[in-house]
C-alpha positions as CSV (number, residue, x, y, z in Angstrom):
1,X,-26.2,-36.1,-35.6
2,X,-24.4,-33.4,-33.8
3,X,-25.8,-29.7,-33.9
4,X,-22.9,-28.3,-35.2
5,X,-23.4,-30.7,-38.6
6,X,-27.3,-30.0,-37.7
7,X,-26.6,-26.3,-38.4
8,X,-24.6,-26.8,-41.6
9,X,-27.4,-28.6,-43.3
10,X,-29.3,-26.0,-42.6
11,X,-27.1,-23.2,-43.8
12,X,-26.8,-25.2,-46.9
13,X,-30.8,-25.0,-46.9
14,X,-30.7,-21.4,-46.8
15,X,-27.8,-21.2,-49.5
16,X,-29.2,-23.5,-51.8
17,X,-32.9,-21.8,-51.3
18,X,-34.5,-19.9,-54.3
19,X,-34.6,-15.9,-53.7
20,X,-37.8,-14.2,-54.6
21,X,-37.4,-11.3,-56.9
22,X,-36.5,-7.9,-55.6
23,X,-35.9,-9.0,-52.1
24,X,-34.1,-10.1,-50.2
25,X,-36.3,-13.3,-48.6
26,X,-35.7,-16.6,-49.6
27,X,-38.4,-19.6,-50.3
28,X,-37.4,-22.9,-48.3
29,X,-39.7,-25.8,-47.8
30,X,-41.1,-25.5,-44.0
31,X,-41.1,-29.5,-44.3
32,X,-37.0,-29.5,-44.3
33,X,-36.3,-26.7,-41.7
34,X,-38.6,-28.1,-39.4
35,X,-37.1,-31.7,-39.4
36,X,-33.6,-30.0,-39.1
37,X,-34.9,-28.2,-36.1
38,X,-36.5,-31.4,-34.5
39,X,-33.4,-33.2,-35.2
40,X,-31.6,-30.4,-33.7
41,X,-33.6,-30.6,-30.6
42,X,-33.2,-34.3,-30.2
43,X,-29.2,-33.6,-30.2
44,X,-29.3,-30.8,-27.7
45,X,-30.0,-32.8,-24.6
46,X,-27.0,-35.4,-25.4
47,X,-24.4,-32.7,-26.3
48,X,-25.7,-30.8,-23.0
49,X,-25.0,-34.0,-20.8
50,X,-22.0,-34.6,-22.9
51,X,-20.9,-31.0,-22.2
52,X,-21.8,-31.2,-18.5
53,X,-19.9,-34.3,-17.8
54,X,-16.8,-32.7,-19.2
55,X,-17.3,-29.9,-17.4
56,X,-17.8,-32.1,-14.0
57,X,-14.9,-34.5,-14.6
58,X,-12.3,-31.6,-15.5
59,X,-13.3,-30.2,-12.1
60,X,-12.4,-33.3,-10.4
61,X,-9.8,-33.7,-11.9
62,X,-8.5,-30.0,-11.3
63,X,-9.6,-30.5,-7.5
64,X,-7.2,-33.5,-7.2
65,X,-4.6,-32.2,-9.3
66,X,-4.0,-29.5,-6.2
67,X,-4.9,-31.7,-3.6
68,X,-1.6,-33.8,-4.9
69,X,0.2,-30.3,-5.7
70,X,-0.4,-29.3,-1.7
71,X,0.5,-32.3,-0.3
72,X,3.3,-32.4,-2.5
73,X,4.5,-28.8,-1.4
74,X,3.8,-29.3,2.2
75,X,6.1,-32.9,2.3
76,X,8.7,-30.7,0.4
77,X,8.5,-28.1,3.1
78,X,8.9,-31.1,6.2
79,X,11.9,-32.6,3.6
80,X,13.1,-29.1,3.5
81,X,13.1,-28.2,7.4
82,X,14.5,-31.7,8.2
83,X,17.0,-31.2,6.0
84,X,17.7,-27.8,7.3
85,X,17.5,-29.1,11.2
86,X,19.9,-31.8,10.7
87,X,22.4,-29.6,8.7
88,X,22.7,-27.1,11.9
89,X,22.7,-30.1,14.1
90,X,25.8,-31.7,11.9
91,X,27.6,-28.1,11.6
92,X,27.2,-27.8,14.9
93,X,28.6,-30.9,16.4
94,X,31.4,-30.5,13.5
95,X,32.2,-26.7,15.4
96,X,32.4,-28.2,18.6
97,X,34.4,-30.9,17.8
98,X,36.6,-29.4,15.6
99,X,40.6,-28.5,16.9
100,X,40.6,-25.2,16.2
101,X,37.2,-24.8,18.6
102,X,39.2,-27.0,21.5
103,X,42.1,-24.8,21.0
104,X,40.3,-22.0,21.2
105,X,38.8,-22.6,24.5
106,X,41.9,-23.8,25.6
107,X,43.2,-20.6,25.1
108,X,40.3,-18.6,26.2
109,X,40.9,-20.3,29.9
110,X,44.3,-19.4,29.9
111,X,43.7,-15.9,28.9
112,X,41.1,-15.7,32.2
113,X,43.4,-17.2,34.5
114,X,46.0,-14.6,33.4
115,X,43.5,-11.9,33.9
116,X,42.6,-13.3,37.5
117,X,46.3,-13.6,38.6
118,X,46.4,-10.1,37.3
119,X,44.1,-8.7,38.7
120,X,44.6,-10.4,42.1
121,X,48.3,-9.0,42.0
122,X,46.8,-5.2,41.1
123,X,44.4,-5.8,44.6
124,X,47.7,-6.8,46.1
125,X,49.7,-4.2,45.3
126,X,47.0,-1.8,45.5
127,X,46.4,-2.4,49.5
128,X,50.0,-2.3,50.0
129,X,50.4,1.0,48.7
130,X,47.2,2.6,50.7
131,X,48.5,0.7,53.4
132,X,52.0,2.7,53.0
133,X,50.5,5.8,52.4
134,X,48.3,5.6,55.2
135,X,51.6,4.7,58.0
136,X,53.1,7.2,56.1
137,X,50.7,9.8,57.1
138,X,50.5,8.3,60.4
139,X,54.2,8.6,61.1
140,X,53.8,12.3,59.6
141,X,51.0,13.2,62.0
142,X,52.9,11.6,65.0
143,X,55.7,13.9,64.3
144,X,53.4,16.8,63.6
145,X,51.8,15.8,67.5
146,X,55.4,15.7,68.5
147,X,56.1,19.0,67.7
148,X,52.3,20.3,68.9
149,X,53.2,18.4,72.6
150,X,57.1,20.0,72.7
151,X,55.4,23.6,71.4
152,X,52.6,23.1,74.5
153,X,55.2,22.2,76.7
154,X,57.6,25.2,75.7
155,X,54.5,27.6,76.7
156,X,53.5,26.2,80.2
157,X,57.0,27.7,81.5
């Protein structure tokens, strides 16, 4: 018998026990509660292993249940950044390969080519106007030592 049954019987003891007059005791036969307890004692052990084994085997079984859960999240994750990796390495190759990108950096040379030629025509230009300016000047301050040499001579007479 279990000890939940075990109890019943004797609860029905109790309840089926004759009251004694102005109290509130009841008389039961020691004989029957006693061999309900020993009975009950006998079960205890058997439900206790019972009870323990449960216990034990829903532990296992939770302890693999999140062993497979982890090793089920971390092959997600690798699935997940392969995925990712190879995406990038797909939208990458697309980019380069695409007309638009080839166009682009066709475009982008001529653009710096253009920008060198102009610049190298400024540099060009640039020295040839100093280089005026400066025979310009020249020519001025040969005239102005011109006129210093014909004012010197003027005043040694």
């Amino acid at each position: 018998m279990d000890i939940i049954s075990l109890l019943e019987e004797l609860e029905e003891l109790m309840d089926d026990a004759n009251s004694v007059p102005f109290s509130k005791k009841v008389s039961v036969n020691p004989e029957d509660v006693y061999g309900i307890i020993s009975d009950m004692k006998e079960a205890i052990p058997q439900e206790i292993k019972d009870a323990q084994w449960v216990n034990s085997e829903r532990e296992r079984i939770l302890a693999e249940a999140n062993s497979q859960a982890d090793a089920m999240k971390e092959k997600a994750k690798e699935d997940i950044k392969k995925g990712y990796d190879e995406a990038n390495r797909k939208i990458k190759q697309l980019v380069s390969e695409h007309n638009i990108t080839v166009e682009a950096n066709t475009e982008a040379e001529k653009i710096v080519s253009e920008a060198k030629a102009t610049a190298q025509q400024i540099a060009t230009n640039s020295l040839a106007y100093v280089d005026q300016l400066l025979t310009k000047t020249s020519d001025d301050l040969k005239n102005t030592l011109k006129v210093i040499d014909e004012n010197r001579s003027q005043l040694k007479y």
